[in-house]
C-alpha positions as CSV (number, residue, x, y, z in Angstrom):
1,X,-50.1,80.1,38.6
2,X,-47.6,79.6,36.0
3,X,-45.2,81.0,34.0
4,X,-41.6,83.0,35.3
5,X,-43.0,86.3,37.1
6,X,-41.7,90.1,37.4
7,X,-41.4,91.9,40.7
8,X,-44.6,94.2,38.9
9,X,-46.5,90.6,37.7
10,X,-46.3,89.1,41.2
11,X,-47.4,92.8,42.7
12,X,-50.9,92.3,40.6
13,X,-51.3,88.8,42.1
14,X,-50.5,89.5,45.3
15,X,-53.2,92.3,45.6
16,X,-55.9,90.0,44.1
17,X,-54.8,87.5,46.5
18,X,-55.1,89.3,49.4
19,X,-58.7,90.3,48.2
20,X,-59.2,86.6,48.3
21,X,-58.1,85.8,51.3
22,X,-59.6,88.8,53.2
23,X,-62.8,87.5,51.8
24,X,-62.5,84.0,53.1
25,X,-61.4,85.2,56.2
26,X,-64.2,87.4,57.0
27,X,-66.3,84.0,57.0
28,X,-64.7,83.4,60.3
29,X,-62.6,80.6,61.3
30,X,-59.8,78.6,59.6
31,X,-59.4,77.5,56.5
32,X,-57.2,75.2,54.1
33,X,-55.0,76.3,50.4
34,X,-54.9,74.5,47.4
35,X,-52.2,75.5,45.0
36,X,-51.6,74.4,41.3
37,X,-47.4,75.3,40.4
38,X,-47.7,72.3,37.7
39,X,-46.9,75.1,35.4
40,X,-44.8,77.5,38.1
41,X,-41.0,77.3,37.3
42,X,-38.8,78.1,40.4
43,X,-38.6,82.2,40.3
44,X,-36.2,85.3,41.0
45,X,-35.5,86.4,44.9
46,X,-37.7,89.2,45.0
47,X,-40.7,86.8,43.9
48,X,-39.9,84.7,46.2
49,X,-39.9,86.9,49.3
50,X,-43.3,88.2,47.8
51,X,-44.8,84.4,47.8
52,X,-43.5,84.6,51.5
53,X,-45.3,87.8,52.0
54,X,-48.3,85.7,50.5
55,X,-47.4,82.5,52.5
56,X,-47.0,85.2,56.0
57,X,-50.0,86.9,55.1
58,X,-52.7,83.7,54.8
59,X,-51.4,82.4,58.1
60,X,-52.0,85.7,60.0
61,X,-55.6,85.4,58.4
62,X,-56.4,82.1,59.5
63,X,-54.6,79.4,56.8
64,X,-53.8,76.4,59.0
65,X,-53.1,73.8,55.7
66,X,-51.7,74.4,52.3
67,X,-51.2,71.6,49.8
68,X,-49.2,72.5,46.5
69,X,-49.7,70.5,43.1
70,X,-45.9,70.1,42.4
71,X,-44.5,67.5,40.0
72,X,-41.1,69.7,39.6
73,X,-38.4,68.9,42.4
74,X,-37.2,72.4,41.8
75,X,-40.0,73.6,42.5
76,X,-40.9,71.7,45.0
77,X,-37.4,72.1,47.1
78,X,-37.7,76.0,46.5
79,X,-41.8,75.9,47.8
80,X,-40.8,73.7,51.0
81,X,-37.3,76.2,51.4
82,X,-40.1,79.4,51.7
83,X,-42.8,77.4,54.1
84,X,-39.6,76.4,56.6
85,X,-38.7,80.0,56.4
86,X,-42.4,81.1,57.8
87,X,-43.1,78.3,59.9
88,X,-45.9,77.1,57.8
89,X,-46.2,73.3,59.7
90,X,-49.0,72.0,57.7
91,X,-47.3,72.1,54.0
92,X,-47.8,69.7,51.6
93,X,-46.9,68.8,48.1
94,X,-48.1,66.7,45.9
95,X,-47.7,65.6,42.4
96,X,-51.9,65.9,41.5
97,X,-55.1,67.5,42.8
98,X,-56.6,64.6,44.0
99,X,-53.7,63.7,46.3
100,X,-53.9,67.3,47.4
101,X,-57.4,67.0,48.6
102,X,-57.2,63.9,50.0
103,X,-54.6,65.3,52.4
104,X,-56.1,68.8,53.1
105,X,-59.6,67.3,54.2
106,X,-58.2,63.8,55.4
107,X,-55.7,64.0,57.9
């Protein structure tokens, strides 16, 4: 994801998304996110209640981790303010992949 989005742009994500995630979850049981914002600037209220649609929306499907590539404190203050605000426990950020995947399979 990158890029500052419009109410319409996030719209178009957020129905391929929950494609996505209506496709992993008919696999059956839990599973984890990985999420690349290196290039994802902080964005405008009503994208950010639609990423907490998003967030609200993987955890009633089964989501129990998500780890976000972050290297922007902005960013990363704004992503941690919207996982508080749907009790999303098992949020991570990190500032590459690797550490991202490490935590997601690893502890």
């Amino acid at each position: 994801m990158w890029g500052l989005w419009s109410k319409d742009e996030f719209e178009v994500f957020y129905r391929e998304f929950r494609e996505h995630i209506d496709r992993i979850s008919s696999l059956g049981g839990n599973f984890h996110v990985l999420v690349d914002l290196s290039e994802f600037p902080t964005q405008k209220p009503e994208v950010r209640e639609g990423i907490k649609r998003g967030m609200r929306y993987a955890i009633e499907k089964g989501m129990k981790k998500s780890a976000r590539v972050v290297p922007k404190k902005l960013t990363t203050f704004q992503m941690q303010r919207l996982a508080d605000e749907v009790d999303l426990t098992k949020f991570g950020h990190f500032k590459n992949k690797e550490e991202a995947l490490d935590w997601l399979f690893n502890q």
